[in-house]
N, C-alpha and C positions, 0 to 999 in steps of 0.2 A: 551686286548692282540691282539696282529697283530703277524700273523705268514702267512711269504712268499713263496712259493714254485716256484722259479724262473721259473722255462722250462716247468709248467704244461700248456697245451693250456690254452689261456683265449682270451675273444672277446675285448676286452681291449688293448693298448701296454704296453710300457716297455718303461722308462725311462734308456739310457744305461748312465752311466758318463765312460768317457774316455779320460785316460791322456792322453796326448800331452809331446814330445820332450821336456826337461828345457835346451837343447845347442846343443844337438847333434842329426841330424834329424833321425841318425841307432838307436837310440831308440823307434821307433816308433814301435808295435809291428802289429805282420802280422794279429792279432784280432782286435786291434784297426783299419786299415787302411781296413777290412774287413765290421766292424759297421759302420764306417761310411759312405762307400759305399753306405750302403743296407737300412741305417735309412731313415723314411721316412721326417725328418729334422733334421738341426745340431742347437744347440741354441749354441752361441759363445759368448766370452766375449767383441774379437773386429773380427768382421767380416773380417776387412781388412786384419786381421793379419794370422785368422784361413784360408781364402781364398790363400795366400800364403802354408801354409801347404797343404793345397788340391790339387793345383796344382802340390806339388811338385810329390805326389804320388797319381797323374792324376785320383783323388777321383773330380765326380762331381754329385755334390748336394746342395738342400738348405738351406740357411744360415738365421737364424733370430739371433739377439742382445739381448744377454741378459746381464745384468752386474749390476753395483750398485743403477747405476741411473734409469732403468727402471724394476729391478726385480719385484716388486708387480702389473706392471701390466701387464707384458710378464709371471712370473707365471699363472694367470690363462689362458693365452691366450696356455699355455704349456699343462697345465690337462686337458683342453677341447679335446684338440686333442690326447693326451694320453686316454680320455675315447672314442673316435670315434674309435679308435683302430689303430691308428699310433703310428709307435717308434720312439721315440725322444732319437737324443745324444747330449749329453751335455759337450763341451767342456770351458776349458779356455786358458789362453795367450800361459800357458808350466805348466806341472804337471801335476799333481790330481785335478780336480775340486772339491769344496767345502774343502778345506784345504784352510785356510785365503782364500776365496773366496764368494763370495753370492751363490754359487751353493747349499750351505748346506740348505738355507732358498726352495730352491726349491726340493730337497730331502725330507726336515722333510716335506712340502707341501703333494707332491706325495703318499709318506705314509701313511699320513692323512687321503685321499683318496681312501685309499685301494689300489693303484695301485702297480706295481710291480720297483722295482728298480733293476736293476743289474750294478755292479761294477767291471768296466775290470783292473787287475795290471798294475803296470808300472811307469815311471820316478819318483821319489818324493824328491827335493833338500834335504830336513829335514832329511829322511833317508840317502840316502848318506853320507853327509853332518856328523852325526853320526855315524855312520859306518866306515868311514875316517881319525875320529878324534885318535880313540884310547882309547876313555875313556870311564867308563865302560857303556855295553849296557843293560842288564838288568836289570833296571830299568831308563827309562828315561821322561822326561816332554815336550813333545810337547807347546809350550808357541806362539811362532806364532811374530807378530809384537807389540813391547813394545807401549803405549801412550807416543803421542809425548810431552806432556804435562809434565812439570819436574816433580809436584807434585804426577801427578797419576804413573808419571813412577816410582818414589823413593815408590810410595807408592805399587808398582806392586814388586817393586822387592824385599821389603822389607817383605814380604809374603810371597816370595820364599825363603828367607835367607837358611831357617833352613831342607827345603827339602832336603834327600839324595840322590834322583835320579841326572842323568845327566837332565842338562836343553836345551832347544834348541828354537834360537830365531831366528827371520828372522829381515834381517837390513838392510834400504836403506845405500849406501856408502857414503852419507854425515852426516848419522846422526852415525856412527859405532863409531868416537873418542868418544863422548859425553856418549854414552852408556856403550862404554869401561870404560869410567872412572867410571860411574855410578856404574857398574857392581864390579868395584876394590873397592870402596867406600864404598858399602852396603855387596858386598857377600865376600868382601874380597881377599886377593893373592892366586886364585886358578888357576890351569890349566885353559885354554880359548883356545880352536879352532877357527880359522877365515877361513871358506870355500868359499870359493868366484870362480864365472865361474865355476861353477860345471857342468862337460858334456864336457865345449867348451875349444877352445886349449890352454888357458891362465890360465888354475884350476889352483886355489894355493888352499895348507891348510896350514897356519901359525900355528904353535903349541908353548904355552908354559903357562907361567903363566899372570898374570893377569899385571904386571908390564914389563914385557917382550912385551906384546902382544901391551899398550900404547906405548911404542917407537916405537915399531915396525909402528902401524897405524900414530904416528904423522912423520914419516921418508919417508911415500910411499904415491905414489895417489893412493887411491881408487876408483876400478871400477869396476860395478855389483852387483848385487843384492847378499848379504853374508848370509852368515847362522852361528851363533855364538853359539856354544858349550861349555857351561858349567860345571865344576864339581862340584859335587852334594856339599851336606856340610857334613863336618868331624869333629864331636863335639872333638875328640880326635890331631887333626891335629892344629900344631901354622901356618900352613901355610893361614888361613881364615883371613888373620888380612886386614886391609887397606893397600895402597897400599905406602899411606903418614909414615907410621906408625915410619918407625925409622927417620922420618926427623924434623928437632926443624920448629917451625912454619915460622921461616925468610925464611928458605931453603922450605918451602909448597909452600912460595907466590914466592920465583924465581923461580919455578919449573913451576908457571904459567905464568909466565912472559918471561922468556927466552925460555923455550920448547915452550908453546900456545900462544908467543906472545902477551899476555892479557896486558892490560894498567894496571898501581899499583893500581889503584880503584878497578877494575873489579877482579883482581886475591886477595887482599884480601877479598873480597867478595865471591868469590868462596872458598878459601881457610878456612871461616869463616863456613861455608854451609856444606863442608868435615867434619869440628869438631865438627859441632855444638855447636859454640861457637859467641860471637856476635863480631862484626867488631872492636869495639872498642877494646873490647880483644886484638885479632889479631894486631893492632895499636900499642898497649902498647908492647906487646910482642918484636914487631919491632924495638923499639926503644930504649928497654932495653938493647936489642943485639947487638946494635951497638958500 
């Protein structure tokens, strides 16, 4: 059992994490730009980047890198001086450190340790982002960034099907169509939020269903880092169905062909993939129809 007692003296530091601005630099809270003042080092995820924030609010202090590539062996280079008895803050790009981030590996470290952690509030896209959407909050699934990999992603989301919470995912802007469909595919025609530039002067939040939300992405460019918002599953609702569902298989494959552009190979192969059904199928189908 580990049990912490933050503010009790100890000859020790204190590891602080502290979020940083996700768009808007008035978010920066008069604690956060206080810690970091006063730490006696900041671990960042890009120096160059957090150096910009420091300037802005004429914080000057040092700066060590910490991030993916070198977390195991900047972690211990972190606990040694955490048990000399310096405080260490711990920032990254914009957020909550350790939310999709290596910071977490340097937290459960810390801990480990005995030493003391404290955790200052502040910006968190995933929150917002949910908050924003409308749909319901109590009960929701933090899920973070899907596998870029088809297999593990079908196989990720497919494990969420059946969950009733809200789910909430973090999305590069080029991989958002592909995930959208993914998402229509496996969980079905449900509600979907698109949060995108949350904080900065361009926020949108796209609301609607799951069919709605593919035109919408294959119609706009996407810019920014989005946060996708899911409704949970509703074993009583017909709205969880595919997104293809009332279209006969000829109308599957132009639908990839003229919306996604897909060459007629590649779109009944996708469209094959949606039904789970083999290509040859799909082939026959096509030419029955005609």
């Amino acid at each position: 059992m580990n049990i912490q007692s933050s503010y009790e003296p100890s000859e020790a530091g204190t590891l602080y994490v502290v979020p940083t601005p996700i768009g808007n630099l008035e978010d920066m809270t008069f604690r956060a730009v206080k810690v970091l003042g006063e730490a006696d080092l900041i671990a960042a995820e890009d120096t160059r980047h957090t150096q910009k924030l420091l300037n802005h609010f004429d914080i000057r202090n040092n700066l060590l890198s910490y991030h993916e590539h070198n977390k195991r062996e900047r972690a211990g280079q972190l606990v040694k001086r955490l048990e000399s008895g310096e405080n260490v803050a711990i920032v990254s790009d914009a957020g909550m450190p350790a939310i999709s981030d290596p910071g977490h590996e340097l937290v459960k470290l810390v801990i480990e340790k005995g030493l003391n952690v404290v955790v200052l509030p502040g910006a968190n896209a995933a929150l917002c982002a949910l908050v924003g959407s409308g749909l319901p909050t109590d009960e929701f699934l933090f899920y973070g960034f899907l596998p870029r990999k088809r297999q593990a992603k079908e196989e990720e989301l497919s494990r969420l099907k059946g969950l009733q919470a809200t789910v909430i995912f973090y999305e590069s802007p080029y991989r958002v169509k592909n995930t959208l469909r993914m998402i229509a595919n496996i969980l079905g025609n449900r509600q979907i939020v698109i949060a995108r530039e949350i904080t900065k002067i361009y926020e949108q939040f796209v609301r609607g269903d799951a069919k709605e939300a593919i035109n919408w992405a294959e119609n706009n460019e996407i810019k920014g880092e989005c946060c996708i918002v899911v409704e949970g599953a509703d074993e009583h609702s017909s709205g969880n169905k595919p997104w293809w569902e009332s279209l006969s298989i000829k109308e599957h494959v132009n639908h990839y062909e003229t919306i996604d552009k897909l060459p007629h190979k590649a779109a009944m192969k996708q469209t094959a993939l949606d039904r789970n059904i083999s290509r040859r199928e799909v082939y026959a189908h096509i030419h029955v129809e005609k």
